[in-house]
N, C-alpha and C positions, 0 to 999 in steps of 0.2 A: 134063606140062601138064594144066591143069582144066580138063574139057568145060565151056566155059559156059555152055552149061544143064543141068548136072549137079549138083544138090544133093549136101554132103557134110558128114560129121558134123565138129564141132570142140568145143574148149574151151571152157567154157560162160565168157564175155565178164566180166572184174570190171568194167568199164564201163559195164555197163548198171544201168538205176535198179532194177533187180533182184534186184541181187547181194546185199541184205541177207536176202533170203527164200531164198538159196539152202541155208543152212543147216536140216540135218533134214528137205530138200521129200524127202518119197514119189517122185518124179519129176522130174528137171532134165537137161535136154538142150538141144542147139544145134545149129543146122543152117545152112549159108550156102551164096549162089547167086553166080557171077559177074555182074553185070549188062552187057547189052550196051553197049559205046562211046557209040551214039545214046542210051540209056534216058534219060527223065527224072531231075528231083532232086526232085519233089515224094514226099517217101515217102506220104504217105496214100493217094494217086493209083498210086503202085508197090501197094501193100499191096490197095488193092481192087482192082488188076487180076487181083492171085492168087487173093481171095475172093469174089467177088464175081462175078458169080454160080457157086457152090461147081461144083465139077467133075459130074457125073449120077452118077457113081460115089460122090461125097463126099456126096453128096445121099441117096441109097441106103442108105447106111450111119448116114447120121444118122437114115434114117427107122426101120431097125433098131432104134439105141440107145435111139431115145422111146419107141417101143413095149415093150423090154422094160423100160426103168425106170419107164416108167408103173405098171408094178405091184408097184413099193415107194415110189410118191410122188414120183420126182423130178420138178423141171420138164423139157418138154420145150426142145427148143434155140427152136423158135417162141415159146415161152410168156418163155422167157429172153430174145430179139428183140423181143417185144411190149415186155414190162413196162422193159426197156433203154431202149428207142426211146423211151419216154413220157418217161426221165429227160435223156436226150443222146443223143449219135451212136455207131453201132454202127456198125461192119463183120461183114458177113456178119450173122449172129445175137449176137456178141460185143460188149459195148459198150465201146466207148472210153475207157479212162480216161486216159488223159494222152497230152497230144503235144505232139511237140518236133521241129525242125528234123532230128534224127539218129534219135529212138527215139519208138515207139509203144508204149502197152502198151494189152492189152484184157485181158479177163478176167470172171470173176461168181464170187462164194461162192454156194457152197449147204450144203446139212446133209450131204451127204457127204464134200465135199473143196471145198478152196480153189483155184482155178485162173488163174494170171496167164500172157499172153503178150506177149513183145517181140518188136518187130521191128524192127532196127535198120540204118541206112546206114552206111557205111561205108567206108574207105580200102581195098581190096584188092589183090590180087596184082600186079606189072606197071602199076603207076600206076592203074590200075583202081578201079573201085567196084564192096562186095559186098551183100547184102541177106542179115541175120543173125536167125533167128526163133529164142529162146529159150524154154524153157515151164517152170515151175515151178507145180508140183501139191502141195499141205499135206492130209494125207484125215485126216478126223477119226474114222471108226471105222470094221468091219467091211464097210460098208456101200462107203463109199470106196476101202479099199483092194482089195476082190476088184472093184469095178466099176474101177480102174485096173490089175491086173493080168491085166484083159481086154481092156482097150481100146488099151493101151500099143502094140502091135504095129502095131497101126490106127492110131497116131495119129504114129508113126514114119514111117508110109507118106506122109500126110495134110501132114503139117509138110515132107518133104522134096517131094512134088510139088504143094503150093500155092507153095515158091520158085521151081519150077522152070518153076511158070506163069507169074510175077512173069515171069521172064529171057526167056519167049519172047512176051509179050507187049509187053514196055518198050520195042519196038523202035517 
């Protein structure tokens, strides 16, 4: 049986509006949460209850990553939340690009890699409903691929316990 608040890795979803960039991504994974029986059906509402505001740990780490890519020019995640926010709705520092009754995506390009996230509702185990966050990453050079095959481990961590905030706060 699956702790329901236990994120766990699965099949990355042909379902999701995703699945055309799965091909060739640097990075593609999937993680999904049982949601509890009471939880909402509003996914945006599920979605920022996980991000929203990031966990102090998750906060910590991101102030790590700005500081060291500030000194090859990346934006920082604030600077990516500013200049998002001015265009439309963000979660977290992420901005919003499409939503739909089932699936969310967020995501931003930059000059090192390309980065989309889904987050998707879902029919789950035992009649249930599950919350499914997908990530696909495209790094366009040097630059991209050593800063994701350092963050990778952190961001494994990150994707399974923001669902696993989702499942205990939905209540």
């Amino acid at each position: 049986m699956i702790n329901a608040h236990k994120a766990y890795a699965i099949p990355v979803p042909s379902d999701s509006i995703l699945a055309p960039l799965y091909r060739s991504a640097d990075l593609l994974d999937a993680y999904a949460v049982q949601l509890p029986a009471g939880a909402g059906d509003d996914l945006e509402m599920l979605v920022r209850a996980g991000f929203e505001p990031q966990a102090w740990w998750v906060r910590a780490l991101t102030r790590v990553r700005d500081m060291i890519m500030a000194t090859v020019g990346v934006k920082s995640s604030r600077a990516v939340g500013i200049a998002a926010a001015a265009r439309g709705p963000v979660i977290g520092f992420f901005p919003l690009l499409s939503k739909s009754a089932g699936e969310l995506v967020l995501g931003e390009d930059d000059r090192h890699l390309d980065f989309r996230l889904a987050i998707l509702q879902r029919a789950g185990a035992a009649g249930g409903r599950e919350l499914v966050i997908v990530s696909v990453v495209h790094c366009h050079n040097l630059l991209g691929r050593t800063y994701l095959a350092v963050i990778t481990p952190f961001h494994r961590v990150i994707a399974r316990a923001s669902l696993e905030r989702v499942a205990r706060r939905a209540v």
